[in-house]
C-alpha positions in Angstrom: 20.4 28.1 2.3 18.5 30.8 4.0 19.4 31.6 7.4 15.9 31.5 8.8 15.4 28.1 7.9 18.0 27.1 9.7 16.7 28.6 12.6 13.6 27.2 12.6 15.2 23.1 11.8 17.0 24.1 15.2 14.5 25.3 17.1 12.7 22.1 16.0 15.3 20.1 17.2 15.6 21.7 20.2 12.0 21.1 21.2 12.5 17.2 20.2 15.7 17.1 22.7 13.0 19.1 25.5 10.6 15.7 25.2 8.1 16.7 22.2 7.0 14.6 20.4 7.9 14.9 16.6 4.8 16.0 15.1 3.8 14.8 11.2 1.7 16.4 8.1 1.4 13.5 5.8 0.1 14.4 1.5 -1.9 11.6 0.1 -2.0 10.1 3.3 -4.5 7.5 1.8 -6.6 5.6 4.5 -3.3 5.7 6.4 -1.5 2.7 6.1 1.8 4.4 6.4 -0.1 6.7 9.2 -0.2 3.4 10.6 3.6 2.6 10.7 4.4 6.5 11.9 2.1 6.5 14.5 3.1 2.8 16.2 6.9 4.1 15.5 5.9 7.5 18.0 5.4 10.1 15.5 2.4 12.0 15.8 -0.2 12.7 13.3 -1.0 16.2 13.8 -2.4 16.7 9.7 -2.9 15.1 6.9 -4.1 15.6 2.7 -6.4 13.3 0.9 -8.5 14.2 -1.7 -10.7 10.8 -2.3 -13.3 11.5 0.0 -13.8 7.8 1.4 -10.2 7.4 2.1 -10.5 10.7 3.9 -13.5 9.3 6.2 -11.4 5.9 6.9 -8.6 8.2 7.7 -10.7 9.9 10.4 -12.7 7.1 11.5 -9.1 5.8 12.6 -6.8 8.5 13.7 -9.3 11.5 14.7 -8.8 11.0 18.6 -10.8 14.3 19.9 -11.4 15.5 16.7 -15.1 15.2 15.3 -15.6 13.2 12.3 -17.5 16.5 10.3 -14.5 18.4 11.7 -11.9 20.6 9.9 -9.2 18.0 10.8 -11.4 15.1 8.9 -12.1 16.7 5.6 -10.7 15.6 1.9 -8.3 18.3 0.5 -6.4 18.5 -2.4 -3.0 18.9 -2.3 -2.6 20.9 -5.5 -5.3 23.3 -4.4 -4.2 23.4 -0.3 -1.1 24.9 1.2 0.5 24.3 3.8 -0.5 27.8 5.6 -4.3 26.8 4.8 -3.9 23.7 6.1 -2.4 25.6 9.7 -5.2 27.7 9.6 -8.2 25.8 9.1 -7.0 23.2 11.9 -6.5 26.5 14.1 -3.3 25.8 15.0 -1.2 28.3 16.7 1.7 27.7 15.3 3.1 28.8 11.6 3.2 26.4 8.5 7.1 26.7 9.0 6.9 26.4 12.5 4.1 23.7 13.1 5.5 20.0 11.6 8.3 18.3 12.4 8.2 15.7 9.3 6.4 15.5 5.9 5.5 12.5 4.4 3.7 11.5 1.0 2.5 8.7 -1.0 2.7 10.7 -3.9 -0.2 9.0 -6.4 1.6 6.7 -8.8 -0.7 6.1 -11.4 1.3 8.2 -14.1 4.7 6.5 -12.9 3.2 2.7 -12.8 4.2 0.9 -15.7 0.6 -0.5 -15.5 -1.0 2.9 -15.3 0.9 4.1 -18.4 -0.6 1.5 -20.3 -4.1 2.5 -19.4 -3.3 6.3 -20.5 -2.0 5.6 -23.7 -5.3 3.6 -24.5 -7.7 6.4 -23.5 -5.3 9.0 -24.7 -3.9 7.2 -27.3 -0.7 8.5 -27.5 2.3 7.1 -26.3 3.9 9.4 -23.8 0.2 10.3 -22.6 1.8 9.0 -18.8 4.5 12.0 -19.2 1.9 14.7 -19.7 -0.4 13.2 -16.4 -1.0 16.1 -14.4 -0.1 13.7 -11.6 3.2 13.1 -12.5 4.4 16.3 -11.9 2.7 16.3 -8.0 6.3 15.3 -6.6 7.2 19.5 -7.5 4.1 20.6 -5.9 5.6 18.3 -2.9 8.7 20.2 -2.9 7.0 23.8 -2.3 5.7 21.9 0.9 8.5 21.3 2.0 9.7 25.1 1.8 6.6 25.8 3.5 6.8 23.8 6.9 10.8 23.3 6.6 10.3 19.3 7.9 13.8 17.8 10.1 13.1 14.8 8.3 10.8 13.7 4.8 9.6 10.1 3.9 8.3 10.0 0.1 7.1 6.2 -1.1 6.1 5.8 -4.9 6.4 2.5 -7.4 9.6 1.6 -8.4 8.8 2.5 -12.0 9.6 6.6 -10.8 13.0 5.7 -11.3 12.5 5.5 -15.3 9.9 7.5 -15.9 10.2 8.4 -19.7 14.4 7.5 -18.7 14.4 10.4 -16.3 15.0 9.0 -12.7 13.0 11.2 -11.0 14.3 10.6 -7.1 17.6 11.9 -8.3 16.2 14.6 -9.1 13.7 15.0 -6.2 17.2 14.2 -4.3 19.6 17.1 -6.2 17.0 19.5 -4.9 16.2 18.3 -1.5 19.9 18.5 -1.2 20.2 22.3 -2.5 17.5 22.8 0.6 19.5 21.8 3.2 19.2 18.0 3.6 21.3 14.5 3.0 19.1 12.5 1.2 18.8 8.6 0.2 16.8 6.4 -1.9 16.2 2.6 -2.6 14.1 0.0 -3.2 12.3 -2.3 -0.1 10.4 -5.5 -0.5 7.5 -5.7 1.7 7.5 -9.4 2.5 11.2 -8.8 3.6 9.5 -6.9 6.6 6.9 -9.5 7.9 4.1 -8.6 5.6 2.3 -11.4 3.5 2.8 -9.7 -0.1 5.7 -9.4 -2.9 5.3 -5.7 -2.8 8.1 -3.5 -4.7 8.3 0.4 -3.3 10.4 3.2 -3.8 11.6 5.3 -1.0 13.0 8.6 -0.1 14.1 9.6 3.3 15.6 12.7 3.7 17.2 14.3 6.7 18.1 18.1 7.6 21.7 18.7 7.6 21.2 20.1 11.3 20.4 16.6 12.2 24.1 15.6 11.2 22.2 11.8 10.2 23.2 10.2 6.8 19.4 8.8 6.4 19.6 4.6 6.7 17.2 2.1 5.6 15.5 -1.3 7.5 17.2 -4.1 7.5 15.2 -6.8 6.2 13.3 -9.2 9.3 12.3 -12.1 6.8 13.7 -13.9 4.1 12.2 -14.8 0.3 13.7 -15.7 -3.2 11.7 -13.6 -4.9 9.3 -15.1 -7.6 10.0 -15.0 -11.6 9.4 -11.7 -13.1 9.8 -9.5 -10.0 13.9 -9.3 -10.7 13.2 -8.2 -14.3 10.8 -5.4 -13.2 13.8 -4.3 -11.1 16.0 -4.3 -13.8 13.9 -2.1 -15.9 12.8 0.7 -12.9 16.9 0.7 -12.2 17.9 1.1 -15.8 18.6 4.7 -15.3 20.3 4.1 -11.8 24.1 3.8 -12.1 27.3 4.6 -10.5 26.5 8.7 -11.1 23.5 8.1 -9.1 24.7 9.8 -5.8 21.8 9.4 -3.7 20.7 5.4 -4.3 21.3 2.9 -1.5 21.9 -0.7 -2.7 18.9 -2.2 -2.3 18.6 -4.5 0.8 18.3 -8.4 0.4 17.5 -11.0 2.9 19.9 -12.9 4.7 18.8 -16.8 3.8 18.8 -17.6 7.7 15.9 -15.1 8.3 12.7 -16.7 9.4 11.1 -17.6 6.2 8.3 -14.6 4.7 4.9 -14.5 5.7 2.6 -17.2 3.9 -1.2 -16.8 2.4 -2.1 -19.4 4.9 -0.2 -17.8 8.4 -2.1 -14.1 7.2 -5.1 -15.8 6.5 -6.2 -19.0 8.1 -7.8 -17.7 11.2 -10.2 -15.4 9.3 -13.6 -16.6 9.2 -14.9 -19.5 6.3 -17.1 -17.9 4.0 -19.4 -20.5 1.6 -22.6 -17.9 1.6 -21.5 -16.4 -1.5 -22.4 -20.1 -3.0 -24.7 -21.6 -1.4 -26.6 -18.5 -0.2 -25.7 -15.4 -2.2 -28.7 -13.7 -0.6 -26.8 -13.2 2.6 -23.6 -11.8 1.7 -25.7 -9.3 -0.6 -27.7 -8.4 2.9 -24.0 -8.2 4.8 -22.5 -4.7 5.2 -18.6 -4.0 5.5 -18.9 -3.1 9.4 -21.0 -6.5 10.3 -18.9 -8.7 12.7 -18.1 -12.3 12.5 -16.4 -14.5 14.5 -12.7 -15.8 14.2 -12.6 -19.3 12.9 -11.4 -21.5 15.7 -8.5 -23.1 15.8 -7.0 -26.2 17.6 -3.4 -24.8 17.6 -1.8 -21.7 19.0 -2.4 -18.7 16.9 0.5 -18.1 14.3 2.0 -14.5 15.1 1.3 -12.7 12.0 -2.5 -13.7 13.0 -1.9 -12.3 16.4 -0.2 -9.1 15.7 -2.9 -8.0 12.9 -5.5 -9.3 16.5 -3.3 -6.9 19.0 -1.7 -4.1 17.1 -2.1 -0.9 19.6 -5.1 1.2 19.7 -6.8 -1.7 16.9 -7.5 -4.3 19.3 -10.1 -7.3 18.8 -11.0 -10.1 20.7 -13.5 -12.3 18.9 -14.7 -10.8 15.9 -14.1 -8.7 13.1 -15.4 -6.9 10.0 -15.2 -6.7 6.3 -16.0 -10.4 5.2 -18.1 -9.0 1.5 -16.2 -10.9 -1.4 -17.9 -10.4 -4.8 -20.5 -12.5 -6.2 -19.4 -14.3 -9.5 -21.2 -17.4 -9.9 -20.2 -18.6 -13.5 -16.3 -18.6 -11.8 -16.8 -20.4 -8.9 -16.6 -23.9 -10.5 -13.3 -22.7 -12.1 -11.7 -21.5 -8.7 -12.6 -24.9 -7.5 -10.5 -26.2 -9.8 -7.6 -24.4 -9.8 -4.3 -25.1 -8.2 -2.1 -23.1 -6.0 -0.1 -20.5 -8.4 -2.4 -20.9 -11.6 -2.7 -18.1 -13.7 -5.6 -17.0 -16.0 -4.5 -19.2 -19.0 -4.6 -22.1 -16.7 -8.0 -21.2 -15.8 -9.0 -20.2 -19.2 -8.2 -24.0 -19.9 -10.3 -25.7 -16.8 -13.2 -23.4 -18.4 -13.0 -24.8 -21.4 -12.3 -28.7 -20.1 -15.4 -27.7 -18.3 -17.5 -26.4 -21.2 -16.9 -29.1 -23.4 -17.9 -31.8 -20.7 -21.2 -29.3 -20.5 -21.5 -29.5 -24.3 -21.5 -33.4 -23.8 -24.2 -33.3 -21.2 -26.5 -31.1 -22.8 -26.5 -32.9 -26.1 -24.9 -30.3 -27.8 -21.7 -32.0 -28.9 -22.6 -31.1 -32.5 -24.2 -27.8 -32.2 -23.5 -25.1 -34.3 -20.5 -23.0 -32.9 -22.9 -19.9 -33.1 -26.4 -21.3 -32.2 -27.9 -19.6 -29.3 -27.6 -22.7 -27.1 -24.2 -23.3 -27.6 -23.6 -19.5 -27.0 -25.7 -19.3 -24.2 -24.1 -22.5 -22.8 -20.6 -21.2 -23.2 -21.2 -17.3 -21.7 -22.6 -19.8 -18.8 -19.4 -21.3 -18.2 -16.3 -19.8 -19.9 -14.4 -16.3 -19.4 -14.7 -14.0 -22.1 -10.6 -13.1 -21.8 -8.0 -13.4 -24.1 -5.3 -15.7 -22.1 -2.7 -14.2 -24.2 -3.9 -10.5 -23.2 -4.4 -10.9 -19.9 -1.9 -13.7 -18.6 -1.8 -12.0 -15.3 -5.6 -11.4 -15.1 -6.4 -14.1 -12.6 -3.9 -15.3 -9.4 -5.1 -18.3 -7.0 -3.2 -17.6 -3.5 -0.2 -20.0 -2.6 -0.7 -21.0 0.9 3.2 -20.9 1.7 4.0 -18.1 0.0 3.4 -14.3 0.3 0.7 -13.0 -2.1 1.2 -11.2 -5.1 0.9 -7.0 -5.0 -2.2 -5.7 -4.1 -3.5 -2.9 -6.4 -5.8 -0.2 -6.3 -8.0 -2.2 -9.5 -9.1 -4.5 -6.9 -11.5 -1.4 -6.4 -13.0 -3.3 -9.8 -12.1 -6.8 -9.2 -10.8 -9.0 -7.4 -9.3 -12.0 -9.8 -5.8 -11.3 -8.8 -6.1 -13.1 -5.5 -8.5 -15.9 -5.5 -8.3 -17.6 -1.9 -6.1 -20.5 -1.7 -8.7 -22.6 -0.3 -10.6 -24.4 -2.8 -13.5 -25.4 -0.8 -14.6 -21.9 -0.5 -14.4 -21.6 -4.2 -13.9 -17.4 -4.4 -11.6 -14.6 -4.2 -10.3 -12.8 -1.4 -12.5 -10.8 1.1 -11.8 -7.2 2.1 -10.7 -7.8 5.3 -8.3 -10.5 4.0 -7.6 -8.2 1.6 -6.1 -6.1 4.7 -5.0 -8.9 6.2 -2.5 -9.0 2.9 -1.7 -5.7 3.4 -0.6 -6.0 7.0 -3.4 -3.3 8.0 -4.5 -5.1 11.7 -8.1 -6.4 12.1 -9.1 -3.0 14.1 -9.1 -0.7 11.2 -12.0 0.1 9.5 -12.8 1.4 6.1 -15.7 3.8 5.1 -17.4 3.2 2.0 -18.6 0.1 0.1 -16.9 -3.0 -0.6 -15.5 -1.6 -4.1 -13.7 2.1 -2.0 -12.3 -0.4 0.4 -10.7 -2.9 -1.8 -8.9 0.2 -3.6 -8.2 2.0 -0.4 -6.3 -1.0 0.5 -4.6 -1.5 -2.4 -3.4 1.8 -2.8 -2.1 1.8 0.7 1.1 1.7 1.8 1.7 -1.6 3.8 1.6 -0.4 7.6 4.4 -2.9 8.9 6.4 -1.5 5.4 5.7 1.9 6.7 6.9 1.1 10.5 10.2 -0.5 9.3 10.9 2.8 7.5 9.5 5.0 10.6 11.3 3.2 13.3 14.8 3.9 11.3 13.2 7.6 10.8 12.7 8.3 14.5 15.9 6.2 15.7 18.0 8.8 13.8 15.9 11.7 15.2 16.3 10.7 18.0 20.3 9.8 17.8 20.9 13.3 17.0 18.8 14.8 19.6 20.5 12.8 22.2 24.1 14.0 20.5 23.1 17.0 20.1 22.1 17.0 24.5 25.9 15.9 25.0 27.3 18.6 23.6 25.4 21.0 25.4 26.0 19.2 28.6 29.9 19.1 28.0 29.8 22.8 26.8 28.5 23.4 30.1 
């Protein structure tokens, strides 16, 4: 390892131990919900990379402080086509790349690395290995020449558990070997998002590493809340971990939930203060009128506010009192009948079947019990009523909300729909709005999202959870700062 980078990791240490505060470039920074969790954990967001232009503008609208919206600090980049000394000149800093951050962070894009996302690029492709050859899989090196660049104390990467077999290569261990051969220890594992407080069964992958002049072994969370988790998530583990085993230096044991944890956040706890919303029903005209930024009141309640509720009201610098934004749901009239009808935990088979329960009652009320299966009546009366899906090819297609249990993973194809989480109460008959959407996604009541109701619903899918992103920060800036206070003895008992 080069001597000047040495240098400059203690020099940066140095300035931490002087009071200053440890100053952040985040890539693919998103909207910023792990911003969200760096920033409330005291890191400072001096720059950021995003290269979707309405995630950008969120981004901005939120964080920008005294920087203008149309400023240099505000615009989209790409991270394949920025570098880091760019990035340092455009914002005017006076500082050098190497000399200007203190820790790099990334949601790397995982599209290419999703098991999910594979399966779309083999169908447009149509080749099998399409994901392997995704120009975005290989964004992790470009990552890497970043971290030459600005020589970070500490690095925070967050992906989909799937990196670990991508193609049967485990890509941390390799992202590790080489962070490693750059001066840092590094770690990796797996965290549940409902384990940390947030209403969602959300599997991520991260990577902490810290400089070996921090003399800190990086540590993960412990988990605050405690869940069984539901069928299926266990076996996704096992497949992301198949290439993980005892050679795998780098992995932490992944960290499970003591069983006398209070209980994980619930649909109904992250949700049931948010305002009713029937217009979509009985007066589609208004919610077509309604724009993302129009406030509405918080329902009211007749007992005390549950915490979740109040901490998404209060979090720092996103403060509301008695309204808030976002409340668009999409209008889908031929389903609301069927959300009426379905029960806590159904699936899109189930509601395949209430569709066609429903249809055939129709068929009896319309006289067309004996119709011909492809008369235009009976076609017209079916397309009226009933789902055009194949329940067997798209099982996971629709998802009504458990009130008592944490929802299901957001995703960024609620940009295109929104069937995975249809609200759990049946009297408003729809799926979930954008800000309860956020709500999900532990993003507080505050933040707002530029663009239309389709950019915000994938902004907020594609987000990292904010409270996820805390847990991880606070660890993050409890070792920084253990090592700059170790560091401080030394000098004083040299002295």
């Amino acid at each position: 390892m080069a001597a000047d980078s040495i240098r400059i990791r203690r020099d940066k240490l140095a300035r931490l131990q002087a009071g200053g505060k440890a100053r952040t470039l985040e890539i693919c920074s998103g909207c910023g919900g792990l911003s969200l969790g760096l920033m409330a954990a005291g890191f400072e967001l001096s720059a950021h990379i995003e290269m979707d232009p309405e995630a950008a503008e969120s981004y901005a609208i939120n964080f920008r402080g005294d920087h203008a919206l149309d400023s240099a600090w505000a615009r989209p980049r790409d991270m394949e086509r920025s570098t880091a000394a760019q990035l340092v000149s455009e914002l005017g800093l006076a500082t050098s790349a190497a000399d200007s951050f203190d820790v790099l962070a990334a949601g790397l894009p995982c599209q290419a690395f999703a098991r999910i996302g594979r399966s779309k690029l083999r169908s447009v492709a149509g080749e099998e290995d399409a994901f392997q050859r995704d120009p975005r899989a290989s964004l992790y090196r470009r990552f890497l020449q970043f971290v030459e660049d600005t020589q970070p104390l500490a690095i925070i990467i967050e992906n989909v558990p799937d990196i670990l077999n991508f193609g049967g290569h485990n890509v941390p261990e390799e992202i590790s070997e080489t962070l490693e051969q750059r001066g840092y220890r590094v770690g990796y594992t797996i965290l549940n998002a409902a384990y940390f407080g947030v209403p969602q069964v959300r599997e991520r992958l991260f990577i902490v590493a810290l400089a070996n002049v921090l003399d800190e072994t990086p540590r993960f969370p412990t988990p605050t809340h405690f869940l069984n988790l539901p069928k299926g998530y266990e076996g996704s583990r096992r497949v992301a971990l198949k290439h993980v085993d005892h050679d795998c230096r780098f992995f932490h044991p992944i960290p499970t939930p003591d069983r006398r944890l209070t209980d994980a956040v619930g649909a109904a706890e992250a949700l049931g203060d948010l305002p009713r919303i029937s217009e979509h029903a009985n007066n589609p005209s208004v919610i077509r009128k309604r724009r993302l930024t129009d406030l509405i009141p918080y329902r009211e309640t007749s007992s005390a506010l549950p915490a979740y509720a109040s901490a998404m009201r209060n979090w720092p610098g996103f403060e509301t009192t008695d309204a808030t934004d976002g409340h668009l749901v999409r209008l889908t009239p031929r389903d609301f009948p069927i959300f009426y009808r379905m029960r806590s935990g159904d699936d899109y088979p189930m509601a395949r079947a209430i569709a066609e329960k429903m249809f055939a009652d129709a068929l009896e009320a319309h006289g067309l019990s004996r119709a011909r299966k492809d008369s235009k009546a009976w076609c017209e009366l079916r397309a009226s009523i009933v789902p055009p899906y194949d329940p067997d090819k798209f099982p996971n297609k629709w998802w009504k909300l458990d009130p008592r249990k944490p929802s299901r993973t957001l995703t960024a194809h609620m940009g295109k729909d929104t069937y995975s989480h249809i609200h759990y109460d049946s009297a408003q008959r729809r799926t979930v709005s954008v800000r309860e959407a956020a709500r999900l996604q532990s993003f507080p009541d505050g933040f707002r999202f530029a663009g239309a109701m389709n950019a915000a619903f994938r902004q907020i899918g594609n987000a990292v959870p904010p409270l996820l992103g805390l847990a991880v920060a606070q660890v993050v800036m409890a070792q920084l700062q253990q090592a700059g206070s170790r560091k401080k003895e030394t000098k004083r008992r040299a002295a």
